[in-house]
C-alpha positions in Angstrom: -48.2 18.1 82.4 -47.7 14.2 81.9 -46.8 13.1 78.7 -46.5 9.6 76.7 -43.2 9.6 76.3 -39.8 11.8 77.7 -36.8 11.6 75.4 -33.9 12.0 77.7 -31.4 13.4 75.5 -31.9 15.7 72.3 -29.1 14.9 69.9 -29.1 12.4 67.1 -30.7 9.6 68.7 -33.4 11.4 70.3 -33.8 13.6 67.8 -34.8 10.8 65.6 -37.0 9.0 68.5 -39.0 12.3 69.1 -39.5 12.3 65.0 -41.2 9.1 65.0 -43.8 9.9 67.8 -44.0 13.4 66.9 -45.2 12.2 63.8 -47.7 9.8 65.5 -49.0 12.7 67.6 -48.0 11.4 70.4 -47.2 14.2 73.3 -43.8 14.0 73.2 -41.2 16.0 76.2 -37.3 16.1 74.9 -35.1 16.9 77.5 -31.9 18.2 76.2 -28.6 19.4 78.2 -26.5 20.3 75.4 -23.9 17.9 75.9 -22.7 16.1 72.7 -20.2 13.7 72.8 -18.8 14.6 68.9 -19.3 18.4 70.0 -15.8 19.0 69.7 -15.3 17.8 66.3 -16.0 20.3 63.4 -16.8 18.0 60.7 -18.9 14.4 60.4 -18.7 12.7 57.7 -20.2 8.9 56.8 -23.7 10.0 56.8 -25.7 10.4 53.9 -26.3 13.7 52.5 -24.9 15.4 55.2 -21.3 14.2 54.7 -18.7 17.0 55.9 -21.3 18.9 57.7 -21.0 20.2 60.6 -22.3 18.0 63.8 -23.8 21.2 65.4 -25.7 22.5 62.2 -27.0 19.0 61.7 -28.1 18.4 65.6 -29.6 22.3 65.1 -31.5 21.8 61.9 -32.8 18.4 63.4 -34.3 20.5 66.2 -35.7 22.7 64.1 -37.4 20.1 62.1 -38.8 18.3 65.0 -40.4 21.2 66.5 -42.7 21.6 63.4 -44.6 18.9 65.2 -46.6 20.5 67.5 -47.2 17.5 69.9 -43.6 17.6 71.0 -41.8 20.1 73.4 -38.4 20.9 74.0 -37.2 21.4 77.5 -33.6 21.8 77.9 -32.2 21.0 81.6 -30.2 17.9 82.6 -32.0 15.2 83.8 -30.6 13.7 87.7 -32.8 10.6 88.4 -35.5 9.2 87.2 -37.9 6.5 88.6 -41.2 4.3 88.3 -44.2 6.0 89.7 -47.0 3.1 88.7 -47.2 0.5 86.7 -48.0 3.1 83.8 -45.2 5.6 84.5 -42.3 7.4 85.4 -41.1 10.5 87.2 -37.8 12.2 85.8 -36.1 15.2 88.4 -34.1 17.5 86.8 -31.5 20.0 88.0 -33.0 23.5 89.3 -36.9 22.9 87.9 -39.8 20.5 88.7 -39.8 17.2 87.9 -41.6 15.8 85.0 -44.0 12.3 84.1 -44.8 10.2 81.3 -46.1 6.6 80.7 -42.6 5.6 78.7 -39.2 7.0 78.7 -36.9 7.0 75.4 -32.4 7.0 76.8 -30.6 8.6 74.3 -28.2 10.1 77.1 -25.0 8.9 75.7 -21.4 8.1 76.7 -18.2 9.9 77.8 -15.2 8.6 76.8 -12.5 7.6 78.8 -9.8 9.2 77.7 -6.0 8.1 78.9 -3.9 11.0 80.9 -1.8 12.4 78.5 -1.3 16.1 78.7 -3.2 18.1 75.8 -4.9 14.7 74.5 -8.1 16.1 75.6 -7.9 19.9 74.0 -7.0 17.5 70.5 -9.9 14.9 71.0 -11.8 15.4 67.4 -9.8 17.8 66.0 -6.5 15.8 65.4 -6.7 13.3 67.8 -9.9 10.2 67.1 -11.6 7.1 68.1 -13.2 6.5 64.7 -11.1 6.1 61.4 -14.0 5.7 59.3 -15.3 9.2 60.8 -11.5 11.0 60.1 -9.2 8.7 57.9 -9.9 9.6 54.8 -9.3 13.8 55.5 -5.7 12.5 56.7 -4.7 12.5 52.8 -3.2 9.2 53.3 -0.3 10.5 55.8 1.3 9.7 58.4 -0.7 8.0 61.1 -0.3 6.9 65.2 -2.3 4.7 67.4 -1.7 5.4 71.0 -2.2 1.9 72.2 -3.3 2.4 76.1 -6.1 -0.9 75.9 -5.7 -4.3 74.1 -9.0 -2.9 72.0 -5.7 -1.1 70.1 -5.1 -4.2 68.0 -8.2 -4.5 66.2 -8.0 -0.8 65.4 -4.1 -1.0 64.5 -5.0 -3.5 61.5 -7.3 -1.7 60.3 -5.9 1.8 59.8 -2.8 1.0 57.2 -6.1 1.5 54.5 -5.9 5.2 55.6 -2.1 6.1 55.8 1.1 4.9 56.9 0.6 3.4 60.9 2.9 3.6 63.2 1.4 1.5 66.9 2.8 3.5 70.4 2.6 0.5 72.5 2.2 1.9 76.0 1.4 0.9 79.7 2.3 -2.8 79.5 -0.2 -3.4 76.7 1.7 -5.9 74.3 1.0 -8.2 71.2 1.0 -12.2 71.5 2.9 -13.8 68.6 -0.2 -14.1 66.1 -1.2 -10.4 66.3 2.2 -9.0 66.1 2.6 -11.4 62.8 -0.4 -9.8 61.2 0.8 -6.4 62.5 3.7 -7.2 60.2 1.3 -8.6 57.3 -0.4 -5.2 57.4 2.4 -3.1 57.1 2.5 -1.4 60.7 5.4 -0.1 62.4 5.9 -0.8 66.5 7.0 1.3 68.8 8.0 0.4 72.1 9.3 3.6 73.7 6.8 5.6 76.0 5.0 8.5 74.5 6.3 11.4 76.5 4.2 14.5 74.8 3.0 16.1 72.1 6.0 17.5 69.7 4.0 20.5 69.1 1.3 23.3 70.5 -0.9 21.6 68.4 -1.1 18.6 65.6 -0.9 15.2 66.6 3.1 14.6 66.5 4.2 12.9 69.5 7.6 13.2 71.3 8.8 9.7 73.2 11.0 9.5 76.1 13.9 9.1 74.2 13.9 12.6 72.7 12.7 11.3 69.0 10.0 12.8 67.4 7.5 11.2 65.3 5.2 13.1 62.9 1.6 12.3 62.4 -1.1 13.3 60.5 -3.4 12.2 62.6 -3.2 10.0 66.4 -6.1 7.4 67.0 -6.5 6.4 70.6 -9.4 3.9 71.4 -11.5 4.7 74.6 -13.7 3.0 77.0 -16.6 4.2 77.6 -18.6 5.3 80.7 -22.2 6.1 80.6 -22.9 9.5 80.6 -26.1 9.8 82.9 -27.1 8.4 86.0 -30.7 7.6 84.9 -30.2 4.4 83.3 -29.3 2.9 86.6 -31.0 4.7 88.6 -33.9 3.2 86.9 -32.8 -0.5 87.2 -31.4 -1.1 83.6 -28.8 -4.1 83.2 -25.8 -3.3 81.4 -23.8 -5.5 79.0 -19.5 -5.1 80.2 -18.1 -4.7 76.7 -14.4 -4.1 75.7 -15.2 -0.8 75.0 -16.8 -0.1 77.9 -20.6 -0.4 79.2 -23.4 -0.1 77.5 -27.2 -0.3 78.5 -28.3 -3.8 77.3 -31.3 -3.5 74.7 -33.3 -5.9 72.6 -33.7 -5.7 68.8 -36.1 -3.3 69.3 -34.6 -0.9 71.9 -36.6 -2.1 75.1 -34.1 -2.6 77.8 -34.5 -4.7 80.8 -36.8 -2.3 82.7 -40.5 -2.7 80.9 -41.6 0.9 79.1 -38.0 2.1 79.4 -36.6 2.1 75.8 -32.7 3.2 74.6 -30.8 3.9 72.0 -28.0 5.9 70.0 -24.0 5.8 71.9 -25.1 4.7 75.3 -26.9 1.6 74.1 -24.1 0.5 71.7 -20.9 -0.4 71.3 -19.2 1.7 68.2 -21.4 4.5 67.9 -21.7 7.0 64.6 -23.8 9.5 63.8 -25.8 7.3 61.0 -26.2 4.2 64.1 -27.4 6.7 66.4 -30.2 8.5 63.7 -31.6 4.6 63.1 -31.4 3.4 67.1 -33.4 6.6 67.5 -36.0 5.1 64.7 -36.0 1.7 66.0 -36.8 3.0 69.9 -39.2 5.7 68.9 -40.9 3.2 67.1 -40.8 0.8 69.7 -42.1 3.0 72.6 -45.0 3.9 70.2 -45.9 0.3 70.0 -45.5 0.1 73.6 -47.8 2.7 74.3 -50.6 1.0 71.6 -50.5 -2.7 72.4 -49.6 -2.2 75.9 -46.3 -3.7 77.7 -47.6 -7.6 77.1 -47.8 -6.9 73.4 -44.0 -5.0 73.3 -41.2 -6.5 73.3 -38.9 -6.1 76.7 
C-alpha cells in the first residue's frame, strides 16, 4: 500500500505530525522503532498539563490517541534508507520486512547524544545525571550541583544553573575559560574546579571523586552533549545539515521543509535544544506543512 505521507519516527514529534494529517484524512503510515531519546528518564516536566508525568505514559497515551483516526497506521520496525522513487515519491526499506512508499515523508528520527567516556555516566544519564536544567533543576531542591565541563558549550550552561542550586564547574580535557567568562563565572556565584574528575564517589548519585582523592557531593551533575543524528535516512535522502555547537542538526525552514522538496522534519533531530513541548509543536508545524504540500503541490510549499 502507498500512502501520502510516512512519519519516520513515532514519539513526540511524530506523534503530533501523524495528528494533524490523521485529522485531515490523509493515509498516514508511522513507523516507529521504539527508541526514545528521554527513555531513560522517569519524569518530564515543562509541559503543560502533563508536568511530572512520565515520558513513556505520555508517548503511549499519544499513540493511543492517534490511532482513533482510522486513516493512520502504525508500523513499528526501524527504518534503514530511504530514497526518491519519482518526482511524486519515496521508497523507505526497513529492517527484516518490505519496503514501503508515499508521496511525502515526515523525520521525526531524532538524536543520540554524545556522551563523554566516564565510567557509569551512561547507566546515570536522566536519572541523576542531565543535559537540560529546565527539564531537572527544579526536583534538585536547590542543592548541591556539578557541571562536568567536557565542550566549551559548558559555559553558557554554567551561568545559568546557580538559579537552581549551588554550582560547582569540573573543568576537564583542556576546556578553559578566557578572562570575561571566568569574571561572570565569579558574578554568578560558581565555584571552579580544576582537578580531573576521576569517578563517581558512589554506586549511584551524582557525587564525583577527582584525582586528588576529594570528594564532592551533588545533587545532581549536568554534562552538555553533542549531538549525532540518530538515523541514516536524512542523508541518505540528500538533506543539508546545519554544524551547530551542539552538534548537527537537519536544516529546515520555518515550516519544517528541509532542503530535499516533499521531505519535511521536525522534533530533536531538526533542532538544536530539544524538549518535549518543542518537539509536540515542530511535529504541528511539519504535519501541517506536508499536508499543504500534498494540496498545493511542491511549487505552492515552501522548501
Amino acid at each position: 500500500m502507498s500512502y501520502d505521507v510516512i512519519v519516520v519516527g513515532g514519539s513526540y514529534a511524530g506523534l503530533s505530525a501523524a495528528l494533524q494529517l490523521g485529522r485531515a484524512r490523509r493515509r498516514v503510515l508511522v513507523l516507529d522503532s521504539g527508541k526514545r531519546r528521554n527513555a531513560p528518564a522517569t519524569h518530564a516536566h515543562g509541559f503543560l498539563t502533563r508536568d511530572g508525568e512520565s515520558p513513556a505514559e505520555i508517548a503511549a497515551l499519544g499513540k493511543v490517541q492517534l490511532l482513533r483516526y482510522p486513516s493512520v497506521t502504525w508500523l513499528d520496525g526501524e527504518a534503514i534508507s530511504a530514497h526518491r522513487i519519482d518526482d511524486d515519491g519515496f521508497q523507505v526499506d526497513l529492517v527484516g520486512q518490505a519496503p514501503v512508499h508515499a508521496r511525502r515523508l515526515v523525520l521525526a528520527t531524532g538524536i543520540r547524544d554524545r556522551l563523554p567516556p566516564l565510567h557509569g555516566l551512561k547507566e546515570r544519564w536522566g536519572r541523576s545525571v542531565f543535559h537540560c536544567p529546565y527539564c531537572h533543576g527544579y526536583e534538585l531542591d536547590g542543592g548541591p550541583i556539578g557541571l562536568l565541563a567536557t565542550t566549551p558549550l559548558a559555559f553558557h550552561l554554567a551561568t545559568l544553573l546557580p538559579d537552581w542550586g549551588p554550582t560547582t564547574l569540573f573543568l576537564q580535557d583542556g576546556v578553559d575559560l578566557d578572562e570575561e567568562q571566568r569574571r561572570l563565572i565569579v558574578t554568578r556565584g560558581v565555584r571552579l574546579e580544576r582537578t580531573p574528575v576521576e569517578g563517581f564517589a558512589e554506586s549511584d548519585g551524582a557525587s564525583l571523586r577527582l584525582t586528588d582523592g576529594r570528594t564532592v557531593t551533588l545533587a545532581g551533575l549536568f554534562v552538555p552533549t553533542l549531538a549525532a543524528q540518530a538515523s541514516p535516512l536524512p542523508a541518505a535522502l540528500g538533506c543539508a545539515f546545519d554544524d551547530t555547537p551542539m552538534g548537527e542538526f537537519i536544516r529546515v525552514d520555518m515550516m519544517g521543509a528541509t532542503s530535499v522538496p516533499g521531505v519535511f522534519a521536525g522534533g530533536d533531530a531538526a533542532r538544536p535544544g530539544g524538549a518535549l513541548a518543542f518537539a509536540v509543536a515542530d511535529g504541528v508545524r511539519a504535519g501541517a506543512a506536508a499536508h499543504r504540500s500534498l494540496v498545493f503541490g511542491l511549487e505552492g510549499a515552501a522548501h
